[in-house]
ChimeraX commands (.cxc) that place a marker at each C-alpha (Angstrom):
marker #1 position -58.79,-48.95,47.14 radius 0.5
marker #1 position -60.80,-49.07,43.60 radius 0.5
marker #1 position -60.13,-47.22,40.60 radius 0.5
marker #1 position -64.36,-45.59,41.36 radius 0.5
marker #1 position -62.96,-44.81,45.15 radius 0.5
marker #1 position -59.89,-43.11,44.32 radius 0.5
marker #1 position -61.18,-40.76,41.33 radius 0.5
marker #1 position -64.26,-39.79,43.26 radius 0.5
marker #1 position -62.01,-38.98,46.50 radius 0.5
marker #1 position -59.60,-36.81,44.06 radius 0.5
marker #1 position -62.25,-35.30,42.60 radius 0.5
marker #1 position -64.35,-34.73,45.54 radius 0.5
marker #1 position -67.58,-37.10,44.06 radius 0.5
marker #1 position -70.29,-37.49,46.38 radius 0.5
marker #1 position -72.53,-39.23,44.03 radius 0.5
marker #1 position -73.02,-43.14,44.44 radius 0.5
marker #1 position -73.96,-43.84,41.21 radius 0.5
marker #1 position -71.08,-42.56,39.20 radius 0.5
marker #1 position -68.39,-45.45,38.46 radius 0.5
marker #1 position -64.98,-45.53,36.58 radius 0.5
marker #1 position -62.92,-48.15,35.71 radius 0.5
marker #1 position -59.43,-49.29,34.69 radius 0.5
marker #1 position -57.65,-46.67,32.13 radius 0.5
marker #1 position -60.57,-44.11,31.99 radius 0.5
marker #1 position -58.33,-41.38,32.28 radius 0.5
marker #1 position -57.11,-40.03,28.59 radius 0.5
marker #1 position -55.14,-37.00,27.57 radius 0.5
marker #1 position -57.39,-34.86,25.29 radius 0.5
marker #1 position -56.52,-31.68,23.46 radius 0.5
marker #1 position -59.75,-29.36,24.37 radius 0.5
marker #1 position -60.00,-25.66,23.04 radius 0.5
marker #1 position -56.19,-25.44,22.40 radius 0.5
marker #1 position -55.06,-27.07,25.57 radius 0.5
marker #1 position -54.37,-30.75,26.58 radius 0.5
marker #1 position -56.65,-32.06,29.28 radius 0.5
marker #1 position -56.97,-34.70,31.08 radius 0.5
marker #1 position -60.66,-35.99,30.78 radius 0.5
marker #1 position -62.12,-39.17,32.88 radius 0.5
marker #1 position -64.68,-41.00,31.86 radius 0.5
marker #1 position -66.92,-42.96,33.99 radius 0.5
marker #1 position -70.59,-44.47,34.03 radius 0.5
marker #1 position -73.43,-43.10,35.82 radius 0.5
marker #1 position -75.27,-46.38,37.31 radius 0.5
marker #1 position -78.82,-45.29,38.00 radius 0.5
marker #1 position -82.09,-47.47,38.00 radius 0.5
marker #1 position -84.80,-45.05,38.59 radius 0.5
marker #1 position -87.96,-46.26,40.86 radius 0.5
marker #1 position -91.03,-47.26,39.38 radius 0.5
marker #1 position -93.95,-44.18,40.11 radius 0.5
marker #1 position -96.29,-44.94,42.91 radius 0.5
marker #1 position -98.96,-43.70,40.82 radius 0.5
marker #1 position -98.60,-45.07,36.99 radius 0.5
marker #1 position -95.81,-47.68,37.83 radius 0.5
marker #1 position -93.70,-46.40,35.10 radius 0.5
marker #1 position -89.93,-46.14,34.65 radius 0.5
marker link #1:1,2 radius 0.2
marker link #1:2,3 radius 0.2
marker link #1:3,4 radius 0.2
marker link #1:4,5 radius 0.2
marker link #1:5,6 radius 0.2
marker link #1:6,7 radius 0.2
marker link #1:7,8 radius 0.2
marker link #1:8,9 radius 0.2
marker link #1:9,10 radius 0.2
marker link #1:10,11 radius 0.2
marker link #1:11,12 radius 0.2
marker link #1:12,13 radius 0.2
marker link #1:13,14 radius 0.2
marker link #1:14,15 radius 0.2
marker link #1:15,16 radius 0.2
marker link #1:16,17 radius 0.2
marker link #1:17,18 radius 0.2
marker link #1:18,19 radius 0.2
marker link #1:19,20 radius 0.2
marker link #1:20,21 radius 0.2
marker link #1:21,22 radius 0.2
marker link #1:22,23 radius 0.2
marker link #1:23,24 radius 0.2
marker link #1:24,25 radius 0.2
marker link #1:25,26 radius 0.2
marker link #1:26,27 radius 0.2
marker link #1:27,28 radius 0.2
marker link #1:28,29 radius 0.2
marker link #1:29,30 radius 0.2
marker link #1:30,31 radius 0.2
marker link #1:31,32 radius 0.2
marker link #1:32,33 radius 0.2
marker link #1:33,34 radius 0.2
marker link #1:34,35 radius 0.2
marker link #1:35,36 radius 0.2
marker link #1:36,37 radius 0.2
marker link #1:37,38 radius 0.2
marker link #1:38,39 radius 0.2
marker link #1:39,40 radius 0.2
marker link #1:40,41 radius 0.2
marker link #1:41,42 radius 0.2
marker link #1:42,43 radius 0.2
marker link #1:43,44 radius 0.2
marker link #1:44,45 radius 0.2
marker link #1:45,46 radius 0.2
marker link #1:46,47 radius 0.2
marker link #1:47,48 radius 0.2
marker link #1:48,49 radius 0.2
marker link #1:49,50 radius 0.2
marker link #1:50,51 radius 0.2
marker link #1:51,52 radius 0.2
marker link #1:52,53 radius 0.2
marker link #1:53,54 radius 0.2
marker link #1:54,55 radius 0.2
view
């Protein structure tokens, strides 16, 4: 199973486009408290409009 697979199925991520990889996970002291914050990638190419043709 992938790094993306296993986050996403922890996490409960639905979204295709979202994508981690190897040591995205960090330890993060937020608003007094350590966290544990991912970070991933949000692949997305957007269609071209039918109308105008632009990105």
């Amino acid at each position: 199973m992938s790094y993306t697979q296993l986050i996403k199925d922890t996490l409960n991520i639905l979204d295709l486009n979202i994508h981690f990889e190897e040591n995205c996970l960090t330890k993060e002291k937020y608003k007094g408290q350590i966290c544990m914050i991912y970070r991933g990638r949000l692949r997305y190419s957007p269609e071209k409009c039918v109308h105008c043709h632009c990105v």
